[in-house]
C-alpha positions in Angstrom: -27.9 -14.6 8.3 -29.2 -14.0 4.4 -27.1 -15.4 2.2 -26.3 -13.5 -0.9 -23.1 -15.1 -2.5 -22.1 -18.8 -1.6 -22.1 -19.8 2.2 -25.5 -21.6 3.3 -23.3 -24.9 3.9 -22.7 -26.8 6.6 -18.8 -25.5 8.0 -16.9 -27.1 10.7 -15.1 -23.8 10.5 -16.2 -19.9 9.1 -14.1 -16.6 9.3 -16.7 -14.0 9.3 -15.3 -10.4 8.5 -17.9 -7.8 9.0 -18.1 -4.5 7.8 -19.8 -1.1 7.0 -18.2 -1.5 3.6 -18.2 2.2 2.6 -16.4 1.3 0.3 -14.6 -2.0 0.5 -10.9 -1.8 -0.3 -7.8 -4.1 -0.5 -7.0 -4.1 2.9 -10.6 -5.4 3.4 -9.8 -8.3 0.4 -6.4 -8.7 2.2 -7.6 -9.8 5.4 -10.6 -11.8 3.9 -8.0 -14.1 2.0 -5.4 -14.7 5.2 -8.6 -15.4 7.1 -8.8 -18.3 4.4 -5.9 -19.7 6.1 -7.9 -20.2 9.6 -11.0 -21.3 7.9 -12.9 -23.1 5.0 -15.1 -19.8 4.1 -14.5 -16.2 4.8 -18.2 -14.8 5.1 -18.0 -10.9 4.0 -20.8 -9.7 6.1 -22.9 -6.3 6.0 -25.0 -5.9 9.3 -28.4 -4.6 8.6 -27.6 -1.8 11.3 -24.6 -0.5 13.3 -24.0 -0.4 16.8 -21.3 2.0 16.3 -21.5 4.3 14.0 -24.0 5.5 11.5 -24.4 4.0 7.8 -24.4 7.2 6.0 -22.2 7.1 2.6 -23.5 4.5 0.0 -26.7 3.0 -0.1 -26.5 -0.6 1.8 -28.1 -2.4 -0.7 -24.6 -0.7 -3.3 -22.5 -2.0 -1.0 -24.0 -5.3 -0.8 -23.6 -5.4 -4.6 -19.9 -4.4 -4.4 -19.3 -7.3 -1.9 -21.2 -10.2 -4.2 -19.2 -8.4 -7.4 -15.5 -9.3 -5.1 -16.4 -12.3 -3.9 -17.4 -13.8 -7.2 -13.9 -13.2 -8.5 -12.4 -14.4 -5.0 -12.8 -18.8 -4.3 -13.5 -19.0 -0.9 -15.4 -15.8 -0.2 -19.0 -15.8 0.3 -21.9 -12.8 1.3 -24.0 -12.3 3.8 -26.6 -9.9 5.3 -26.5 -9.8 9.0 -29.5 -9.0 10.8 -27.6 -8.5 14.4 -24.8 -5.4 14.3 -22.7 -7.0 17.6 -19.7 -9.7 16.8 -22.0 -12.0 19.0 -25.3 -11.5 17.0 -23.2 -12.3 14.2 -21.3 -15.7 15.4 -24.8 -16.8 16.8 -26.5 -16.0 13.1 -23.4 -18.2 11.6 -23.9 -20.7 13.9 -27.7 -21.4 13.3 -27.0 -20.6 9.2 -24.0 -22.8 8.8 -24.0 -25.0 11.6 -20.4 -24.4 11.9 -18.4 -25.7 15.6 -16.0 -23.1 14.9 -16.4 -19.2 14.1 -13.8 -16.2 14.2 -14.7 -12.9 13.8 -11.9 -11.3 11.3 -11.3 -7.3 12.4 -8.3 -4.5 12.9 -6.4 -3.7 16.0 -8.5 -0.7 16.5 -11.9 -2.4 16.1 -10.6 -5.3 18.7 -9.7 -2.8 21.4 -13.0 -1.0 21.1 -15.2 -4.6 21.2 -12.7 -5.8 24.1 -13.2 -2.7 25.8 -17.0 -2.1 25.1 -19.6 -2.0 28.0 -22.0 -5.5 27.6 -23.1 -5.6 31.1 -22.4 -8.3 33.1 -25.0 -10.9 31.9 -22.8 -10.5 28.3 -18.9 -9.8 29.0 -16.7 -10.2 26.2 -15.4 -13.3 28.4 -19.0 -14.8 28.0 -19.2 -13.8 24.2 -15.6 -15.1 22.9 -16.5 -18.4 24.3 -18.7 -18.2 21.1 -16.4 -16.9 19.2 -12.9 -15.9 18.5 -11.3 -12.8 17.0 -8.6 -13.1 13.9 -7.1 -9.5 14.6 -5.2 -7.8 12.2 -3.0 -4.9 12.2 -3.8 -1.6 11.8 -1.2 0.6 13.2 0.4 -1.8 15.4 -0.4 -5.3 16.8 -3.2 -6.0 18.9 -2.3 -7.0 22.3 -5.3 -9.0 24.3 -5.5 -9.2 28.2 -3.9 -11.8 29.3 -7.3 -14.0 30.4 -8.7 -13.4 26.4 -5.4 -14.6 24.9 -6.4 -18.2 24.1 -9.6 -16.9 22.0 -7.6 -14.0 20.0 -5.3 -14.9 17.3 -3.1 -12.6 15.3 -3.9 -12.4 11.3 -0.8 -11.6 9.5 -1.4 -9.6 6.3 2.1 -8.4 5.4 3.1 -5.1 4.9 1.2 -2.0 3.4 -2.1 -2.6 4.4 -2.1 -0.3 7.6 -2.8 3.4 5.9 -5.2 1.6 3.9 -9.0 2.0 5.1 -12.7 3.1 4.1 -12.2 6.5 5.7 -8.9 7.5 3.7 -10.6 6.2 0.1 -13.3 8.5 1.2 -11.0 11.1 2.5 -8.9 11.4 -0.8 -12.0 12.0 -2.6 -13.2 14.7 -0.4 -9.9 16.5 -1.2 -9.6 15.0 -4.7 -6.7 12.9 -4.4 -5.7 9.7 -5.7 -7.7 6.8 -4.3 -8.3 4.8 -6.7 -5.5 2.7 -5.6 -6.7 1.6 -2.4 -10.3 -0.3 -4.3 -10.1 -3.6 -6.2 -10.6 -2.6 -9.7 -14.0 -4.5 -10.2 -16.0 -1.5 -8.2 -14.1 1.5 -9.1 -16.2 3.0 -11.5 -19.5 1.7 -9.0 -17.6 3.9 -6.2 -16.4 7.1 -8.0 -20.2 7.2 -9.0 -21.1 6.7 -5.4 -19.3 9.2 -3.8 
């Protein structure tokens, strides 16, 4: 894990809230501040690649800039490249980087159901991995729900109201059709996305 704002201390405890970023949006601030609550840094982290989906949209190394410009007007906050895409990559990166005992992985309802529900293999099950980990789930559309053996390791992450319309793929979406999105970015990046996009 490269460090590119704070983080490369020692934590007993480190919230790590990965993303593809494209763009970042209060929701994405929203959830990295009530992670604050469950740890003594929330890592923003960009993985160098994705398992999941492409990273077409902004440049990566944009992105990474728009993260360091939030977090440096956000205490507790701190950057980080990611050289693994996987929740477990990540946690083990944190681990080695920060020496930390404890490390949640910060994510929506929709992206828990679809790491719960993933195919590792069994050498790698997701009851294997979030004895690594744990997941600070948030809602997006409703509440997450875990099976009943995962519920120990997979906390809720209460954000208040507002926050579940409010994504990457609707800013982008509302500029495609040229309607307000301005809205849904912190004000520090704005102008950096509307020249993006």
């Amino acid at each position: 894990m490269e460090f590119l704002w704070g983080g490369g201390r020692k934590r007993e405890t480190v919230a790590l809230l990965p993303g593809a970023w494209n763009p970042p949006t209060l929701a994405h601030l929203a959830m990295a501040e009530a992670a604050l609550e469950w740890a003594e840094e929330a890592v923003l982290v960009l993985p160098r690649t994705f398992p999941h989906k492409a990273a077409d949209g902004a440049a990566l190394e944009r992105r990474a800039e728009w993260l360091v410009a939030l977090a440096g007007e956000h205490p507790g906050l701190a950057v980080a490249w990611s050289e693994g895409g996987l929740f477990i990559d990540m946690a083990r990166e944190a681990r080695q980087s920060l020496d930390a005992s404890r490390v949640l992985l910060v994510c929506g309802r929709d992206a828990a159901e679809r790491i719960v529900g993933w195919d590792y293999g069994a050498s790698d099950s997701i009851e294997r991995q979030l004895a690594e980990y744990e997941l600070l789930v948030a809602p997006r559309q409703g509440e997450y729900v875990p099976p009943a053996g995962l519920a120990t390791r997979v906390h809720a992450l209460h954000l208040g109201d507002g926050w579940h319309e409010v994504s990457s793929s609707e800013v982008r979406a509302r500029m495609a059709a040229r309607q307000e999105w301005a809205s849904l970015v912190p004000a520090r990046i704005r102008d950096s996305v509307r020249d993006a996009y």
